[in-house]
C-alpha positions in Angstrom: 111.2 92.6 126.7 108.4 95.3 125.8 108.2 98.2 127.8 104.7 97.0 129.4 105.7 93.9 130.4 108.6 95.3 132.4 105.7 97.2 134.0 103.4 94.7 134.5 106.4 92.3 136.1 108.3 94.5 138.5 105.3 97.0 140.0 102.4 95.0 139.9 103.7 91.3 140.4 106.5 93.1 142.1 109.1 90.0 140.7 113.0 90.0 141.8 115.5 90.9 139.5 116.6 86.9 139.4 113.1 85.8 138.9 112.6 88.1 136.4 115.4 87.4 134.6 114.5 83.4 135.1 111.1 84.2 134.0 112.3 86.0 130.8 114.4 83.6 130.1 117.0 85.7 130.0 120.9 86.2 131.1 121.0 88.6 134.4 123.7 91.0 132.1 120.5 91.1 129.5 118.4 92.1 132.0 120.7 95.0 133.1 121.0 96.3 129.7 117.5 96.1 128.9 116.9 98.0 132.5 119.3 100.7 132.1 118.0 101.2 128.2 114.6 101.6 130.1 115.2 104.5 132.4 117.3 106.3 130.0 114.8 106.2 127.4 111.8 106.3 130.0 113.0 108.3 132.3 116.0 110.2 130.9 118.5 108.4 133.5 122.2 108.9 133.0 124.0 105.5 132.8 125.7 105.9 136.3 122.2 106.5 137.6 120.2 104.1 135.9 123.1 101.2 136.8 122.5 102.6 140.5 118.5 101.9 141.0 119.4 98.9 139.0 122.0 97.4 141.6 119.6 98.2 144.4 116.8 96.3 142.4 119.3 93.5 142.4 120.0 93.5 146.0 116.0 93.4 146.4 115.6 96.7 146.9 113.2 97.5 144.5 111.0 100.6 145.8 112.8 103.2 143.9 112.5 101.2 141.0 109.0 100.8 141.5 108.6 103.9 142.0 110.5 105.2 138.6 108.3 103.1 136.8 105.1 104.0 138.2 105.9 108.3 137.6 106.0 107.0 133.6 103.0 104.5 133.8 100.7 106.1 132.2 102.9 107.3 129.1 104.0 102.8 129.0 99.5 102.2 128.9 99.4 105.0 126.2 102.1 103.6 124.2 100.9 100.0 124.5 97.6 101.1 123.5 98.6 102.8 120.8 99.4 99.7 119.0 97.8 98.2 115.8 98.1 95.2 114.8 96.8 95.0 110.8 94.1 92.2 110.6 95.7 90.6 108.0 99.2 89.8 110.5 95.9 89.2 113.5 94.1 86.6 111.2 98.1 85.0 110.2 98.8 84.9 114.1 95.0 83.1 115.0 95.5 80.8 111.9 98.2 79.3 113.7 95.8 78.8 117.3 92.9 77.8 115.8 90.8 76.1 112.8 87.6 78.5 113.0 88.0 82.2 112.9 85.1 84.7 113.2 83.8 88.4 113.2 84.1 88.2 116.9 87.8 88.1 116.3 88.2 89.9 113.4 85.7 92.7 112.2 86.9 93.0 109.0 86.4 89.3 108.1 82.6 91.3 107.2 84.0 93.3 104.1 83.9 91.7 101.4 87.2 93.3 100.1 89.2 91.3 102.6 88.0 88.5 102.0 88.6 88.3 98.5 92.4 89.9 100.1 92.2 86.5 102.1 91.4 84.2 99.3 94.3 85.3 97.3 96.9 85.2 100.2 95.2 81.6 101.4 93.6 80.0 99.0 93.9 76.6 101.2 91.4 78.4 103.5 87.8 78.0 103.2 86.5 82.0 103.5 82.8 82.3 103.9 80.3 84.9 104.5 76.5 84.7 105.0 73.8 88.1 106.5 71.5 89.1 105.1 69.6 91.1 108.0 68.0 88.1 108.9 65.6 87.9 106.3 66.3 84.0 106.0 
């Protein structure tokens, strides 16, 4: 349960606690867990009052959760932005969703280092390259 999707889940689609837990597919005692690990890391929360805001966003009263959330927003986008995802794991995860794979997805697929990177690590993939600056 990454930080942003907590976000995304209980301030902007504003889900129940049950819901969310359903939607998760998780237990409701996960759930609580995973909350009060949230404020305390998020928002520096004691246990006591991070099990508090999480009982009232159980009894669907979730403003002052909301509200928690939304003062740390900004540092959850930065965070999630902050993520890279090395192309050679991107190009292993879109192998798996599709049979054609392009610079559109990857930029790198351009450099003729990775490719010869991907022909070693797939050699059951057909890797090819044509641009010439449209002189053809």
């Amino acid at each position: 349960m990454p930080d942003i999707i907590l976000l995304t889940k209980i301030v902007y689609q504003q889900i129940t606690f049950q819901d969310l837990a359903r939607e998760l597919k998780v237990s409701p005692q996960t759930l609580e867990i995973r909350l009060e690990d949230f404020l305390h890391y998020q928002g520096h929360f004691s246990t006591e009052q991070a099990r508090e805001v999480i009982f009232q966003y159980k009894t669907r009263k979730s403003d002052i959760l909301i509200q928690l959330i939304q003062s740390f927003k900004e540092k959850l986008i930065k965070e999630y932005e902050a993520i890279q995802v090395e192309d050679i794991n991107y190009f292993k995860k879109l192998t798996t969703e599709t049979d054609f794979i392009t610079n559109q997805e990857i930029t790198s697929l351009i450099d003729p280092d990775f490719q010869q990177t991907l022909k070693k690590q797939f050699p059951h993939f057909r890797i090819s390259a044509y641009y010439d600056k449209g002189l053809a």
